[in-house]
C-alpha positions in Angstrom: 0.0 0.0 0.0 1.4 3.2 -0.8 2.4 5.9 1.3 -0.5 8.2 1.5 -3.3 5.5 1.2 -1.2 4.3 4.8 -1.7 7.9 6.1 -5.2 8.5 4.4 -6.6 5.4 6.1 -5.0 6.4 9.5 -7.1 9.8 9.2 -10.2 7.6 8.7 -11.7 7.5 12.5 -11.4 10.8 12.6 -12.8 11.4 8.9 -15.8 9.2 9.3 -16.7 11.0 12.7 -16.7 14.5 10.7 -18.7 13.2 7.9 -21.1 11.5 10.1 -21.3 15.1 12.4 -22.4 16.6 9.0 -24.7 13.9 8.0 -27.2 14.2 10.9 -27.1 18.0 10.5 -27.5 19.2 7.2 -28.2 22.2 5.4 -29.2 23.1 1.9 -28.4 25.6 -0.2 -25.7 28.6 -0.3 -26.0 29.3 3.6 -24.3 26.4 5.4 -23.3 28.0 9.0 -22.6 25.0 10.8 -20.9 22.8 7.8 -18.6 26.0 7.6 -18.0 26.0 10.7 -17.3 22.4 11.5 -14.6 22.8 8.2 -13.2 25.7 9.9 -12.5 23.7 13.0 -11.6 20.7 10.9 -8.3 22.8 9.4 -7.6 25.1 12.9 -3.8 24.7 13.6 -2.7 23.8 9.8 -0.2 26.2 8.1 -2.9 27.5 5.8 -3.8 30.7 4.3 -7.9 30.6 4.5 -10.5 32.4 3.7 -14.2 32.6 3.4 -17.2 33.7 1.2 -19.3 36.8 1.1 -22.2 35.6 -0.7 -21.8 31.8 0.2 -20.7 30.2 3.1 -17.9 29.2 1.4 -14.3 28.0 2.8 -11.0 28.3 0.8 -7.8 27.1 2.1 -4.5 27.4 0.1 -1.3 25.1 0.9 1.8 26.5 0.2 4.5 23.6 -0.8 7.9 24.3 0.5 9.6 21.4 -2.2 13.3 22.6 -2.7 12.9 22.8 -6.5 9.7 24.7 -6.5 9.5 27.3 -9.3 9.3 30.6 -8.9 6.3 31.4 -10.2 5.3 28.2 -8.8 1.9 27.1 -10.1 -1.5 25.8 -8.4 -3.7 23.0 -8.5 -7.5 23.1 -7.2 -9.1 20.2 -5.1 -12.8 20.7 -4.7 -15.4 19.0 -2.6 -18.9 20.5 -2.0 -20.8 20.8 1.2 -24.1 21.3 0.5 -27.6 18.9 1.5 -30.9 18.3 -0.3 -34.7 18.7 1.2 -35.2 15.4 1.6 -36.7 13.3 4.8 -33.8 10.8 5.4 -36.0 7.2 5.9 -32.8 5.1 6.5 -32.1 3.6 10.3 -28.4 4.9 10.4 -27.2 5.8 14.1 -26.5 9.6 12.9 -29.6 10.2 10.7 -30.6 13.6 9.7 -31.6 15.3 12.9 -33.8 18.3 10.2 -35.8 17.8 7.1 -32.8 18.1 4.7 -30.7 14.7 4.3 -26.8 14.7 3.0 -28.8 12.0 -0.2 -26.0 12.7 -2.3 -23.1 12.1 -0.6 -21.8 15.6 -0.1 -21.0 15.1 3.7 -18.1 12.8 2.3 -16.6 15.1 -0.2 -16.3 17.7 2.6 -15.0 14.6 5.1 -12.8 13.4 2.1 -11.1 16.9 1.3 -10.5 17.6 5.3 -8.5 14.9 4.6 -6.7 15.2 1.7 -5.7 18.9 3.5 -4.3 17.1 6.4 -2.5 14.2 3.9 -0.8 17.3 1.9 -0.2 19.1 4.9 2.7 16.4 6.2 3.5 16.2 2.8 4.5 20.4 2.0 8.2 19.7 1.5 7.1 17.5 -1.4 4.8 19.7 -3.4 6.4 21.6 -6.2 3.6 24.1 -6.1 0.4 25.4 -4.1 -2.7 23.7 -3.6 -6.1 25.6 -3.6 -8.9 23.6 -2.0 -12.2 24.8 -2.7 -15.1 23.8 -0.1 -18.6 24.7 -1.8 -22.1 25.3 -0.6 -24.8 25.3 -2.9 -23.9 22.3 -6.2 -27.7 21.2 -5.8 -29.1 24.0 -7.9 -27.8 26.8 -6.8 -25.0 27.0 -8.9 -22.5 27.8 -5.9 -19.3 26.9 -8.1 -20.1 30.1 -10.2 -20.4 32.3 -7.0 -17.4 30.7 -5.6 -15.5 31.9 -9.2 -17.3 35.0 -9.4 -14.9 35.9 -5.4 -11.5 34.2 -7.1 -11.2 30.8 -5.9 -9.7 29.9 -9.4 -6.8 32.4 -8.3 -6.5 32.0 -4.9 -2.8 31.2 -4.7 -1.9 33.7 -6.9 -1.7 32.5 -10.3 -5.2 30.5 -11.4 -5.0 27.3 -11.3 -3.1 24.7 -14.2 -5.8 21.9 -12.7 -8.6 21.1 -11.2 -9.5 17.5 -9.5 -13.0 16.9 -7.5 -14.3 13.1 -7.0 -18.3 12.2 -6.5 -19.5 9.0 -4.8 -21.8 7.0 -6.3 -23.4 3.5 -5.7 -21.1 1.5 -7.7 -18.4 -0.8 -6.0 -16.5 0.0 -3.0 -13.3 2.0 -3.9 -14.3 1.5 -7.8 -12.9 4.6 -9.6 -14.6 5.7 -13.0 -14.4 8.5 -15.1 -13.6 9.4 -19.2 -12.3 11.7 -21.2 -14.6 14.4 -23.0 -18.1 14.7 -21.6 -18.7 13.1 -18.9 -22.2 14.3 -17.4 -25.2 15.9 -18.3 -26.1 19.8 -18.8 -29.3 20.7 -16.9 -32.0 23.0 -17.9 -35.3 23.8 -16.2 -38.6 24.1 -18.5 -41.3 25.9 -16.8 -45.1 26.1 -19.4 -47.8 28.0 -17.9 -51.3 27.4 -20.0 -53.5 30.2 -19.9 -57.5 29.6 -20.8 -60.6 31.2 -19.2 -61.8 29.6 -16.2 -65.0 28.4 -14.9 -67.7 26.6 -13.4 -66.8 22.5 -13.2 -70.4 21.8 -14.4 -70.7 23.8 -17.2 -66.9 23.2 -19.4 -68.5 24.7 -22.4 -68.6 28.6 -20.9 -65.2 28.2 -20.3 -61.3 27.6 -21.7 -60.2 24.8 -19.9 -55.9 24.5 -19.8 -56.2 20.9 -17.9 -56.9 19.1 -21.0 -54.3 20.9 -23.4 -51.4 20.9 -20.2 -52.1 17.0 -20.1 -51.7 17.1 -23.9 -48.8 18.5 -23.6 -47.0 16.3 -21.4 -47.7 13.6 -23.8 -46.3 16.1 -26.7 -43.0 16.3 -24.9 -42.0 12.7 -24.2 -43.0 11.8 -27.9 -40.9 15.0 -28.5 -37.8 13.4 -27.0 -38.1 10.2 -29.0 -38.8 11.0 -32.2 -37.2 14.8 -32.7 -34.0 14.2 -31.0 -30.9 12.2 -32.3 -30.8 8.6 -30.7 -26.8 9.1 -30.6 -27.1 12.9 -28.6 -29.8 11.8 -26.4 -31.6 14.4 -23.8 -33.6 13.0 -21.0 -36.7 15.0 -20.3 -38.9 14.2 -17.5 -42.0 16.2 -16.4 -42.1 16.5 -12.1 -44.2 18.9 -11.5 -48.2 19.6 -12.6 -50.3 22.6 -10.9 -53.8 23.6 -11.9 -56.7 25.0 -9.6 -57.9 24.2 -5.7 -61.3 23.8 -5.7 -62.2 20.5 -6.8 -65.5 22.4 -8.8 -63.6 24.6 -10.3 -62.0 25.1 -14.1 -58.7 26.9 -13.5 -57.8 30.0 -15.5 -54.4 28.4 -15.7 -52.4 25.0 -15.8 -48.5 24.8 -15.2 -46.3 22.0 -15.7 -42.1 22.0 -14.3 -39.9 19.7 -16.0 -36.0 19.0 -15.5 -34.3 18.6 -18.8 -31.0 16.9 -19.2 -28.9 17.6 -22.6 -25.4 16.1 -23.8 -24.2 18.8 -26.5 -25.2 22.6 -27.7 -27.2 21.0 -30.7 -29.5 19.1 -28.5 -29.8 22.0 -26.0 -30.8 24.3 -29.0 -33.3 21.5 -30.1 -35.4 20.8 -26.9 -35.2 24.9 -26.5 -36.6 25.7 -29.6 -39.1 22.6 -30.0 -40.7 22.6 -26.6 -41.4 26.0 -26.9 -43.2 25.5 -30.2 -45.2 22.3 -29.3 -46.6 24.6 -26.0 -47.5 27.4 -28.4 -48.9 25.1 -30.8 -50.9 23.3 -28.6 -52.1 25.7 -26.9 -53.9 27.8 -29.9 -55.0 24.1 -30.9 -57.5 24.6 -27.4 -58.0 28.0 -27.2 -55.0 28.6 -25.0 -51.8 31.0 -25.1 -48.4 29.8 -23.8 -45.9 31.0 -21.6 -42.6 29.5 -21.8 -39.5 30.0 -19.6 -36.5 27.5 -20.4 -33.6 28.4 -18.2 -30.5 26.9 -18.6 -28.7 25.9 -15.4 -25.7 24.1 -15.8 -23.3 23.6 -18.6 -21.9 20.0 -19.6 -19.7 18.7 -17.7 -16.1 17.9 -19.9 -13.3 16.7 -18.6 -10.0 18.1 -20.4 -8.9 14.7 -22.8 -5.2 14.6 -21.7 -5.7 15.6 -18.2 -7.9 13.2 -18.3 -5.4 10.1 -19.7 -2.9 11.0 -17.2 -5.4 10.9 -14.3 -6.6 7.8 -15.0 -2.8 6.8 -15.1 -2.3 7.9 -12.1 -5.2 6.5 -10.4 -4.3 3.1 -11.6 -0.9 3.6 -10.1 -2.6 4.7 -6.6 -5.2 1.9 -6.5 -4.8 -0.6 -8.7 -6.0 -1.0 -12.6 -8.8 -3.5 -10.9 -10.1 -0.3 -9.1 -10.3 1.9 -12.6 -13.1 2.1 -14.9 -13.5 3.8 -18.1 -16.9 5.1 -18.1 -18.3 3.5 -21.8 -20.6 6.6 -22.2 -21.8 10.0 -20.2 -24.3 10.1 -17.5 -27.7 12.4 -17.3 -26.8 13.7 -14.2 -25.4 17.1 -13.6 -22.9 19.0 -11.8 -21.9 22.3 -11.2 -18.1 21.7 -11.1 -18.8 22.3 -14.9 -18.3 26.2 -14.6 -14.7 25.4 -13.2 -13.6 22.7 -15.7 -15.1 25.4 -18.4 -12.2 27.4 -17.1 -9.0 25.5 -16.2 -8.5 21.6 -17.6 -9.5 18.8 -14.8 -10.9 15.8 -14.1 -13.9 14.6 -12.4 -14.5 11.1 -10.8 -16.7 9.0 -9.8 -16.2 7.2 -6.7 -18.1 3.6 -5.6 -19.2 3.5 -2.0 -22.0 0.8 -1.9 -22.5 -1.1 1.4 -21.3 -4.7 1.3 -23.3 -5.5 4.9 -26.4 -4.3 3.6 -28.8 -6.0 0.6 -28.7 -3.7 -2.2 -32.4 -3.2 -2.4 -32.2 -2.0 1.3 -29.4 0.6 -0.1 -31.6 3.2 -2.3 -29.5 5.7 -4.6 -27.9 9.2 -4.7 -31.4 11.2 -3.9 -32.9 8.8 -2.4 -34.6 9.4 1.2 -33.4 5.6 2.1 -29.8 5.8 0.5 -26.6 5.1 2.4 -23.2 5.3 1.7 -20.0 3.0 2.9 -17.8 5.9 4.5 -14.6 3.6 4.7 -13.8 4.8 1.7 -12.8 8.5 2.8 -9.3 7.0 3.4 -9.6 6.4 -0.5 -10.8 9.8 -1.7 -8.4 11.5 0.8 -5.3 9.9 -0.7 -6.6 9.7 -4.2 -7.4 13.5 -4.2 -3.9 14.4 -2.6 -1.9 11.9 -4.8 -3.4 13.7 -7.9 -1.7 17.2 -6.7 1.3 15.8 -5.9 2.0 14.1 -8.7 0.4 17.6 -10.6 2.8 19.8 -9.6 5.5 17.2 -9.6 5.1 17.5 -13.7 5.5 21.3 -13.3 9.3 21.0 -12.5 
């Protein structure tokens, strides 16, 4: 076993008690008090220059190598894990279960764990980084787009120079320690499509006096999912899926309106401009087909996610070297998820991972998934992601000299 997976996995009592502090009290969105706090605690007493956010709860902590050969202008690399919680009512039995209506369902109490202890791992390690290390701790990934706030105050250039890399790692429910990832795109952009219906409303008893939206919105939904498989390229696919339907309160009444939320997931500008342009002219069309007007907001929320094609080849190179070419997997294809570590590897090359931490003790219907109310995740591996995360800027920077 090498070196820092030795010292990772010695940090893991101590890892596992942080992530588990965070798991059974989390918080959602760009305002994470106590997850800041506990971080803050987390790095007190490390030879670190830190800093945090003014519109986000935000931590950034640089590391400042002290290798003999170190350039001058010696260059950075950027180690990200985010922080942030869902509302979602956790329904598992773990011991530290969410104590609050919001639930850590994807994971993110381990990325925060998991980069406490890659800092620590680097820390005994300054006289052998060539460079600086910028590690980014970030509120807000589920949907509120926290990386681009986190930019927008200078993260990228924290240690002086912006960054030549940047490395973040996301567990999943694949195999223990399993490590997957690909060149090129890697995950889903997500857009939000909003349709508001607007008709006349009415009396339930008497549908002729009025312009009902119901009947056109349900139309609609149809419209869409034939939409998706018969208007868009089998080999760019999009995944479209309607979660949200609002029309009326009283049960004897025809609404004057009918609104429908959908999530849409897109692989590539072309299909983005497709599903933009096409959903807004089914809801228009179909609309004046019942006596209806449209109203139409698309938003786009997060880009694709790429990962940079020979950052990419060496990572996996070097994750293979770390773990194990048994422990490597080259993702056959991208994945309709999303992730807002997109806006940073739209500015500097990187890589992002996937990391396998399915339960062996538990059956694997019992296990749920990432946004699931009953998912759990197998925390021994923050030894892993500590040492793989702090092997990858090493062995960064080490290329620098």
């Amino acid at each position: 076993m090498s070196t820092l997976l030795t010292e990772a996995n010695a940090l893991l009592p101590q890892l596992q008690e942080l992530r588990r502090r965070l798991h059974a009290h989390p918080e959602v969105g760009l305002d994470l008090p106590r997850t800041q706090a506990a971080v803050l605690t987390a790095l007190g007493g490390l030879d670190l220059e830190v800093s945090t956010g003014v519109e986000t709860t935000s931590v950034v902590a640089v590391l400042r190598g002290t290798h003999p050969d170190k350039p001058a202008h010696a260059p950075a690399v950027l180690l990200r894990g985010d922080m942030d919680a869902l509302p979602i009512e956790e329904l598992t039995d773990e011991p530290f279960k969410s104590t609050n209506k919001n639930m850590h369902a994807c994971g993110h109490d381990l990325h925060t764990a998991g980069l406490v202890g890659a800092v620590q791992v680097l820390h005994q390690h300054r006289e052998d980084l060539a460079g600086d290390v910028v590690f980014m701790f970030q509120p807000g990934e589920e949907g509120h787009n926290g990386a681009s706030v986190m930019i927008n105050e200078g993260v990228l250039d924290a240690a002086g120079p912006r960054v030549i890399a940047a490395f973040g790692a996301h567990v999943n429910m694949d195999y223990r320690g399993l490590v997957s990832t690909k060149p090129g795109t890697l995950q889903a952009g997500s857009n939000v499509l909003h349709i508001t219906l607007h008709g006349r409303g009415g009396h339930g008893s008497q549908p002729q006096s009025a312009i009902d939206p119901v009947p056109a919105l349900a139309e609609l939904v149809t419209a869409l999912q034939n939409m998706v498989s018969r208007r868009i390229n089998t080999f760019d696919p999009i995944a479209l899926s309607v979660t949200q339907l609002k029309a009326g309160e009283a049960i004897n009444v025809i609404p004057a309106s009918a609104t429908l939320g959908a999530t849409v997931r897109t692989l590539s500008q072309e299909s983005l401009d497709i599903v933009r342009t096409q959903s807004k002219q089914l809801a228009k069309g179909i609309a004046e087909a019942h006596g209806c007007t449209a109203e139409v907001d698309f938003q786009v929320q997060y880009p694709v996610t790429v990962n940079d094609e020979a950052e990419t080849a060496w990572t996996l190179a070097q994750v293979r070297s770390l773990l194990g070419a048994d422990r490597v997997e080259v993702s056959p294809h991208p994945i309709m998820p999303s992730e807002d570590f997109s806006f940073v590897l739209h500015e500097v090359p990187g890589t992002y991972m996937m990391l396998g931490a399915k339960r062996t003790d538990v059956p694997e219907e019992g296990q749920g998934d990432n946004h699931s109310p009953f998912v759990i995740f197998d925390d021994t591996v923050l030894g892993d992601q500590a040492a793989l995360l702090s092997h990858l800027a090493l062995e960064r920077l080490r290329t620098e000299i």
